[in-house]
DRENTOR-161191 format. One line per field, with one value per residue (C-alpha): residue in three letters; x, y, z. Coordinates in steps of 0.001 Angstrom, whole numbers. Layout:
# residues N
type: (ALA | ...)
east: (X | ...)
north: (Y | ...)
up: (Z | ...)
# end
This chain:
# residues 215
type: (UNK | UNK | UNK | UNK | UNK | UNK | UNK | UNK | UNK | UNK | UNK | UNK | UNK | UNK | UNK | UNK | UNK | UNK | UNK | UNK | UNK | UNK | UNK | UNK | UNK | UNK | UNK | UNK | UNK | UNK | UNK | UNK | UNK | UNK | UNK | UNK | UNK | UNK | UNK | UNK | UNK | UNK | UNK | UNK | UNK | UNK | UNK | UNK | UNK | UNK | UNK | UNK | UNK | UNK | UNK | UNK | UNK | UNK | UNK | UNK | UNK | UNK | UNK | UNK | UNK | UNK | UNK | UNK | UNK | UNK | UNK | UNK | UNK | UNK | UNK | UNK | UNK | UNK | UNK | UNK | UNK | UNK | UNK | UNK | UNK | UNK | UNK | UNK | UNK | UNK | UNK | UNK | UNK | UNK | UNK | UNK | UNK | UNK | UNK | UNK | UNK | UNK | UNK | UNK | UNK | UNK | UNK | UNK | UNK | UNK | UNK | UNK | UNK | UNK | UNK | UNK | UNK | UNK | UNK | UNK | UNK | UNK | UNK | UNK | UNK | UNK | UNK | UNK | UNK | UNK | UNK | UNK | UNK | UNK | UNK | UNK | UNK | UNK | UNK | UNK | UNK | UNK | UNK | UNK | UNK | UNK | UNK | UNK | UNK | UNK | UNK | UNK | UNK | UNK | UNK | UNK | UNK | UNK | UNK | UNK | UNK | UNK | UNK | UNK | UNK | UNK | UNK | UNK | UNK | UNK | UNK | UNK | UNK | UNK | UNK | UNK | UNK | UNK | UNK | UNK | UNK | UNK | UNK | UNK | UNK | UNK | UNK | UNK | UNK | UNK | UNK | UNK | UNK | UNK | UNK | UNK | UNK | UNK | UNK | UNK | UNK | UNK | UNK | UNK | UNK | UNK | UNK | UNK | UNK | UNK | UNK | UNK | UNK | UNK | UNK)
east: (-2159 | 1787 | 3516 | 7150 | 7080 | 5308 | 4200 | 882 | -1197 | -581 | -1413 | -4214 | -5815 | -4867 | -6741 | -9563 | -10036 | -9660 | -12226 | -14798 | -13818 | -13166 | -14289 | -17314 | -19816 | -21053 | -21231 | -23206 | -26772 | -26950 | -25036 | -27698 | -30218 | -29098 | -27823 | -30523 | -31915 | -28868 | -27417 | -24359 | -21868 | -23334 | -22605 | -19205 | -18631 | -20119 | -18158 | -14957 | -15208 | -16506 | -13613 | -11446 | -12654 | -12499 | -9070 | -7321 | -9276 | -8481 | -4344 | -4779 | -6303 | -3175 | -592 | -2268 | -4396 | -1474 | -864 | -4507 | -4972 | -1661 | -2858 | -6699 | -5433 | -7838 | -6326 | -6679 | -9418 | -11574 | -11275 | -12316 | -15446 | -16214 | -15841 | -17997 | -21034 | -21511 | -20594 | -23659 | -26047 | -25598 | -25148 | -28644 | -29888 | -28931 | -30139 | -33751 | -33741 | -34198 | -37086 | -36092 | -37801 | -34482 | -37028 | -36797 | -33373 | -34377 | -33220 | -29763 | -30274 | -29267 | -25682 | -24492 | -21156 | -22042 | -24147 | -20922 | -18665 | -21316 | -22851 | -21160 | -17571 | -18069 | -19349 | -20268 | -17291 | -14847 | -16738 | -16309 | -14412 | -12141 | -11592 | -10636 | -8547 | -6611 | -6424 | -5030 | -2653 | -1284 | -641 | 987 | 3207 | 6742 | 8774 | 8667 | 7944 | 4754 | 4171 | 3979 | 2413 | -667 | -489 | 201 | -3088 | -5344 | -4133 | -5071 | -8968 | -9037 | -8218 | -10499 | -13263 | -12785 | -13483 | -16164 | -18141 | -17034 | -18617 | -21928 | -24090 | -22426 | -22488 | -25879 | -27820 | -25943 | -27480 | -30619 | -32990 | -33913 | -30200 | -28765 | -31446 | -30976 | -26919 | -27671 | -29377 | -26961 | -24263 | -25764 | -26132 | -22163 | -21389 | -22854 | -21271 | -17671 | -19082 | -19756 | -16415 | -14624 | -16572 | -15698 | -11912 | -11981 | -13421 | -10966 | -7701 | -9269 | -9081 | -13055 | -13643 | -10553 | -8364 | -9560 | -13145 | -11620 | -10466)
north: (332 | 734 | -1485 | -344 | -3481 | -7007 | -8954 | -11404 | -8730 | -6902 | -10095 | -10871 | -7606 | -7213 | -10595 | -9994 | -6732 | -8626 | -11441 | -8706 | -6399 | -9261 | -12956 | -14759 | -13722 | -10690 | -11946 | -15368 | -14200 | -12242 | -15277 | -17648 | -15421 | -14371 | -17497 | -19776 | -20772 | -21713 | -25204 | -26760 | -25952 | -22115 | -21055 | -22360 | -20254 | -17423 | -18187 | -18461 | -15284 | -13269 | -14344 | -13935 | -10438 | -9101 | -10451 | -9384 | -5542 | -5563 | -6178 | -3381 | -1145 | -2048 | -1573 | 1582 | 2913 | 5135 | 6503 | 7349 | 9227 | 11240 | 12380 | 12877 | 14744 | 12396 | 11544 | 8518 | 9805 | 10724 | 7312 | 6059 | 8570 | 7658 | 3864 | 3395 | 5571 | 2746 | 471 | 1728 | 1765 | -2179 | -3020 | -1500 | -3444 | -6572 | -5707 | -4716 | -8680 | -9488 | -7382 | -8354 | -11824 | -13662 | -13660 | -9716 | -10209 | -12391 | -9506 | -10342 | -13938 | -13786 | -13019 | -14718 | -13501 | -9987 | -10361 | -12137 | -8867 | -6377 | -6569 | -9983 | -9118 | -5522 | -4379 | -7544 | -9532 | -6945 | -4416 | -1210 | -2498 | -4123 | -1217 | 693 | -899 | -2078 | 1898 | 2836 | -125 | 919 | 4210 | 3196 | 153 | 785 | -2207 | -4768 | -7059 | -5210 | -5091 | -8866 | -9420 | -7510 | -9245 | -12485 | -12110 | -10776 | -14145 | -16417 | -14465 | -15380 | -18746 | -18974 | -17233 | -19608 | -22523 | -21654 | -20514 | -23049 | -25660 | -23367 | -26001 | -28829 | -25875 | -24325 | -28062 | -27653 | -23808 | -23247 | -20656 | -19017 | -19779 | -17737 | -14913 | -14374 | -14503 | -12090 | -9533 | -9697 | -9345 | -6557 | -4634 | -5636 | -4233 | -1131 | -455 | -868 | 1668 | 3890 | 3409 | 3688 | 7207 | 8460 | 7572 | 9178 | 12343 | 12071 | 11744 | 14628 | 16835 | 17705 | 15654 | 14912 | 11976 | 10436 | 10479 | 8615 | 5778)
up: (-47300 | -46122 | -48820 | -47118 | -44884 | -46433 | -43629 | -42693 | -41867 | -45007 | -47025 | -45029 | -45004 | -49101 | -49924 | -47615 | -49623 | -53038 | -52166 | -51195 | -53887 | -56840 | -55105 | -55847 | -53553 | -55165 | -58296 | -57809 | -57204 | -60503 | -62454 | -61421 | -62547 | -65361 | -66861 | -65221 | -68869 | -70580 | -70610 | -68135 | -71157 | -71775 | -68118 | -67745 | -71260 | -69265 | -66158 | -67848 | -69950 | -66749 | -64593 | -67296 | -67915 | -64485 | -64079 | -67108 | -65957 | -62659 | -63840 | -66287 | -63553 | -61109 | -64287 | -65044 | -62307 | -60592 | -64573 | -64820 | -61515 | -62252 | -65707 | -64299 | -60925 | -59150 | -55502 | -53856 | -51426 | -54116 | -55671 | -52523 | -52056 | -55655 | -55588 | -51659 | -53737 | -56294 | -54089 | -51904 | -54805 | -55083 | -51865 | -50932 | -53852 | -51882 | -48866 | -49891 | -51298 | -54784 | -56736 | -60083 | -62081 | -64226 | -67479 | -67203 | -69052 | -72142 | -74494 | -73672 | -73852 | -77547 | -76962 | -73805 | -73463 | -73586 | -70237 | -69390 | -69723 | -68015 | -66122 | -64593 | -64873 | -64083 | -61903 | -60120 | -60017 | -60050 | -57909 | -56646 | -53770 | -55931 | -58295 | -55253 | -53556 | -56687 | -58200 | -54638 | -54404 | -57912 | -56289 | -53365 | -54106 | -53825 | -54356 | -57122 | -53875 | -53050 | -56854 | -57266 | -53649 | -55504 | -58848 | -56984 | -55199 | -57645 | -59796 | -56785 | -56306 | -60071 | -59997 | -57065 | -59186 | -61987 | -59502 | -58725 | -62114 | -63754 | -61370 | -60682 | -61451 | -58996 | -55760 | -56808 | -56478 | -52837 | -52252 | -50712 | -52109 | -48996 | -47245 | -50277 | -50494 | -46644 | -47220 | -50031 | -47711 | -44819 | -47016 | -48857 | -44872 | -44475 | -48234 | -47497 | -44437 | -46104 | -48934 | -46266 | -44536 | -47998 | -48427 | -44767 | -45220 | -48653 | -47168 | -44536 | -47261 | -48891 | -45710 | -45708 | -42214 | -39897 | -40102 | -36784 | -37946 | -40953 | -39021)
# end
Protein backbone atom coordinates (compact mmCIF):
# COMPACT_ATOMS: atom_id res chain seq x y z
CA UNK A 1 0.00 0.00 0.00
CA UNK A 2 1.59 3.62 -1.22
CA UNK A 3 -0.02 5.98 1.43
CA UNK A 4 2.18 9.07 -0.31
CA UNK A 5 -0.82 9.92 -2.58
CA UNK A 6 -4.73 9.32 -1.04
CA UNK A 7 -6.90 8.81 -3.85
CA UNK A 8 -10.23 6.38 -4.77
CA UNK A 9 -8.31 3.57 -5.54
CA UNK A 10 -6.40 3.66 -2.39
CA UNK A 11 -9.71 3.86 -0.40
CA UNK A 12 -11.28 1.40 -2.37
CA UNK A 13 -8.66 -1.12 -2.34
CA UNK A 14 -8.02 -0.27 1.75
CA UNK A 15 -11.82 -1.02 2.56
CA UNK A 16 -12.08 -3.93 0.30
CA UNK A 17 -9.13 -5.33 2.34
CA UNK A 18 -10.85 -4.35 5.73
CA UNK A 19 -14.30 -5.96 4.86
CA UNK A 20 -12.47 -9.25 3.96
CA UNK A 21 -9.99 -8.97 6.66
CA UNK A 22 -12.54 -7.44 9.57
CA UNK A 23 -16.39 -7.42 7.81
CA UNK A 24 -19.03 -9.74 8.57
CA UNK A 25 -18.78 -12.48 6.32
CA UNK A 26 -16.28 -14.55 7.98
CA UNK A 27 -17.55 -14.29 11.10
CA UNK A 28 -21.40 -15.14 10.60
CA UNK A 29 -21.37 -18.91 10.05
CA UNK A 30 -19.58 -19.62 13.38
CA UNK A 31 -21.90 -16.85 15.27
CA UNK A 32 -24.96 -18.68 14.25
CA UNK A 33 -23.61 -21.74 15.43
CA UNK A 34 -22.29 -20.95 18.24
CA UNK A 35 -24.89 -18.76 19.69
CA UNK A 36 -27.87 -20.67 18.06
CA UNK A 37 -29.26 -21.64 21.71
CA UNK A 38 -29.25 -18.42 23.37
CA UNK A 39 -32.14 -15.98 23.35
CA UNK A 40 -32.68 -12.64 20.82
CA UNK A 41 -31.17 -10.46 23.82
CA UNK A 42 -27.97 -13.01 24.49
CA UNK A 43 -26.71 -12.69 20.84
CA UNK A 44 -26.92 -9.06 20.41
CA UNK A 45 -24.76 -9.10 23.94
CA UNK A 46 -22.50 -11.40 21.99
CA UNK A 47 -22.62 -9.35 18.86
CA UNK A 48 -21.92 -6.19 20.50
CA UNK A 49 -18.98 -7.36 22.64
CA UNK A 50 -17.43 -9.26 19.48
CA UNK A 51 -17.57 -6.21 17.27
CA UNK A 52 -16.54 -4.23 19.95
CA UNK A 53 -13.58 -6.43 20.63
CA UNK A 54 -12.23 -6.73 17.21
CA UNK A 55 -12.48 -3.07 16.75
CA UNK A 56 -10.95 -1.67 19.76
CA UNK A 57 -7.88 -4.72 18.68
CA UNK A 58 -7.63 -4.01 15.37
CA UNK A 59 -6.98 0.14 16.49
CA UNK A 60 -4.46 -1.08 18.98
CA UNK A 61 -2.77 -3.25 16.29
CA UNK A 62 -2.67 -0.04 13.79
CA UNK A 63 -1.45 2.33 16.94
CA UNK A 64 1.04 -0.21 17.76
CA UNK A 65 1.68 -2.68 15.06
CA UNK A 66 4.70 -0.60 13.33
CA UNK A 67 6.16 -0.37 17.32
CA UNK A 68 5.86 -4.09 17.62
CA UNK A 69 7.53 -5.15 14.35
CA UNK A 70 10.45 -2.60 15.06
CA UNK A 71 11.15 -4.03 18.54
CA UNK A 72 10.47 -7.86 17.19
CA UNK A 73 12.65 -7.27 13.82
CA UNK A 74 9.70 -8.88 12.05
CA UNK A 75 9.37 -7.24 8.38
CA UNK A 76 6.39 -6.68 6.70
CA UNK A 77 6.80 -9.72 4.32
CA UNK A 78 7.01 -12.01 7.05
CA UNK A 79 3.84 -10.67 8.56
CA UNK A 80 2.35 -11.33 5.41
CA UNK A 81 3.80 -15.08 5.01
CA UNK A 82 2.67 -15.48 8.61
CA UNK A 83 -0.83 -13.98 8.50
CA UNK A 84 -1.90 -15.95 4.59
CA UNK A 85 -0.76 -19.47 6.73
CA UNK A 86 -3.62 -19.03 9.26
CA UNK A 87 -5.49 -17.51 7.02
CA UNK A 88 -5.21 -20.84 4.89
CA UNK A 89 -5.92 -23.08 7.82
CA UNK A 90 -9.54 -21.46 8.05
CA UNK A 91 -10.19 -20.82 4.82
CA UNK A 92 -9.79 -24.63 3.95
CA UNK A 93 -12.04 -25.18 6.86
CA UNK A 94 -14.72 -23.35 4.84
CA UNK A 95 -14.24 -24.81 1.85
CA UNK A 96 -14.39 -28.54 2.94
CA UNK A 97 -18.18 -27.31 4.30
CA UNK A 98 -19.11 -27.45 7.78
CA UNK A 99 -17.99 -30.81 9.79
CA UNK A 100 -18.64 -29.51 13.12
CA UNK A 101 -22.47 -30.06 15.10
CA UNK A 102 -23.23 -26.31 17.18
CA UNK A 103 -24.03 -28.68 20.46
CA UNK A 104 -20.19 -29.66 20.23
CA UNK A 105 -19.64 -26.22 22.03
CA UNK A 106 -22.04 -26.47 25.11
CA UNK A 107 -18.96 -26.21 27.48
CA UNK A 108 -18.70 -22.67 26.60
CA UNK A 109 -22.29 -22.07 26.75
CA UNK A 110 -21.86 -21.10 30.43
CA UNK A 111 -20.04 -17.92 29.81
CA UNK A 112 -21.28 -16.32 26.62
CA UNK A 113 -19.11 -13.52 26.25
CA UNK A 114 -16.03 -15.42 26.42
CA UNK A 115 -17.00 -17.37 23.09
CA UNK A 116 -17.71 -13.77 22.19
CA UNK A 117 -13.91 -12.60 22.53
CA UNK A 118 -12.33 -15.91 20.88
CA UNK A 119 -12.97 -17.34 19.01
CA UNK A 120 -15.70 -14.72 17.42
CA UNK A 121 -13.79 -11.56 17.66
CA UNK A 122 -10.51 -13.13 16.92
CA UNK A 123 -9.79 -14.73 14.77
CA UNK A 124 -13.07 -14.68 12.96
CA UNK A 125 -14.07 -11.24 12.80
CA UNK A 126 -10.86 -9.69 12.83
CA UNK A 127 -9.01 -12.29 10.74
CA UNK A 128 -5.81 -12.87 9.51
CA UNK A 129 -6.45 -10.72 6.59
CA UNK A 130 -7.33 -8.03 8.71
CA UNK A 131 -4.40 -8.35 11.10
CA UNK A 132 -2.27 -8.07 8.06
CA UNK A 133 -3.15 -5.62 6.32
CA UNK A 134 -3.71 -3.37 9.41
CA UNK A 135 0.13 -4.37 10.97
CA UNK A 136 1.47 -3.38 7.40
CA UNK A 137 -0.63 -0.22 7.10
CA UNK A 138 0.75 0.82 10.61
CA UNK A 139 4.10 0.41 9.01
CA UNK A 140 3.64 2.22 6.06
CA UNK A 141 1.41 5.27 6.74
CA UNK A 142 3.08 8.45 6.42
CA UNK A 143 0.84 11.30 6.89
CA UNK A 144 -1.65 12.01 9.63
CA UNK A 145 -4.03 11.97 6.37
CA UNK A 146 -3.23 8.35 5.60
CA UNK A 147 -3.32 7.82 9.41
CA UNK A 148 -6.97 8.79 9.79
CA UNK A 149 -7.95 7.41 6.18
CA UNK A 150 -7.08 3.92 8.10
CA UNK A 151 -8.70 4.67 11.42
CA UNK A 152 -11.57 6.28 9.51
CA UNK A 153 -12.19 3.00 7.77
CA UNK A 154 -11.62 0.49 10.26
CA UNK A 155 -14.48 2.69 12.36
CA UNK A 156 -16.91 2.44 9.34
CA UNK A 157 -16.22 -1.87 8.93
CA UNK A 158 -17.14 -1.60 12.68
CA UNK A 159 -20.10 0.19 12.56
CA UNK A 160 -20.99 -1.96 9.66
CA UNK A 161 -20.18 -5.08 11.83
CA UNK A 162 -22.32 -3.87 14.60
CA UNK A 163 -25.29 -3.69 12.09
CA UNK A 164 -25.27 -6.52 11.36
CA UNK A 165 -24.80 -8.69 14.79
CA UNK A 166 -26.90 -6.85 16.38
CA UNK A 167 -29.85 -7.60 13.99
CA UNK A 168 -28.66 -11.46 13.37
CA UNK A 169 -31.83 -12.71 14.14
CA UNK A 170 -34.00 -10.31 11.63
CA UNK A 171 -31.19 -11.31 8.43
CA UNK A 172 -30.74 -15.00 9.54
CA UNK A 173 -34.89 -15.72 9.19
CA UNK A 174 -33.91 -14.11 5.53
CA UNK A 175 -30.70 -16.75 5.01
CA UNK A 176 -31.11 -19.93 3.51
CA UNK A 177 -29.37 -22.96 4.97
CA UNK A 178 -28.07 -24.38 1.89
CA UNK A 179 -27.66 -20.64 0.08
CA UNK A 180 -25.30 -19.84 3.12
CA UNK A 181 -23.42 -23.25 3.40
CA UNK A 182 -22.74 -23.02 -0.45
CA UNK A 183 -21.63 -19.11 0.07
CA UNK A 184 -19.58 -20.51 2.92
CA UNK A 185 -17.64 -22.95 0.65
CA UNK A 186 -17.05 -20.64 -2.28
CA UNK A 187 -15.91 -18.14 -0.11
CA UNK A 188 -13.72 -20.39 1.78
CA UNK A 189 -11.97 -21.38 -2.18
CA UNK A 190 -11.73 -17.30 -2.64
CA UNK A 191 -10.18 -16.93 1.13
CA UNK A 192 -7.66 -19.28 0.44
CA UNK A 193 -6.52 -18.02 -2.63
CA UNK A 194 -5.83 -14.44 -1.01
CA UNK A 195 -3.86 -16.51 1.86
CA UNK A 196 -1.93 -17.86 -0.77
CA UNK A 197 -1.36 -14.56 -2.55
CA UNK A 198 -0.58 -12.88 0.89
CA UNK A 199 2.18 -15.80 1.38
CA UNK A 200 3.66 -15.40 -2.27
CA UNK A 201 3.96 -11.52 -1.88
CA UNK A 202 5.45 -12.02 1.57
CA UNK A 203 8.04 -14.37 0.14
CA UNK A 204 8.54 -11.99 -2.52
CA UNK A 205 9.20 -8.74 0.16
CA UNK A 206 11.46 -11.08 1.84
CA UNK A 207 13.64 -11.62 -1.32
CA UNK A 208 13.27 -15.67 -1.26
CA UNK A 209 11.16 -15.66 -4.77
CA UNK A 210 11.40 -12.53 -7.14
CA UNK A 211 9.27 -9.55 -6.99
CA UNK A 212 7.46 -10.27 -10.31
CA UNK A 213 6.41 -13.68 -9.10
CA UNK A 214 5.07 -11.62 -6.14
CA UNK A 215 2.73 -9.69 -8.11
Amino acid sequence: MDFSVIDAALVGKLLLLLLIGMGPKIALVPFLEKTHAFDTETKVRIGRQMVLTATVTALILFATGALLMRLLHITGGAVAVAGGIILALIAIKMASGPTEKPNEDVALASDPMKIAVFPLAVPYLLNPVGITVIILASGEVVSIASAVLVTGLILIVGAFDYLVFTNIDKLAKRMKPASLIVSEVVFGILLTAVAIQLIVSGLGNLGIISPTAAH
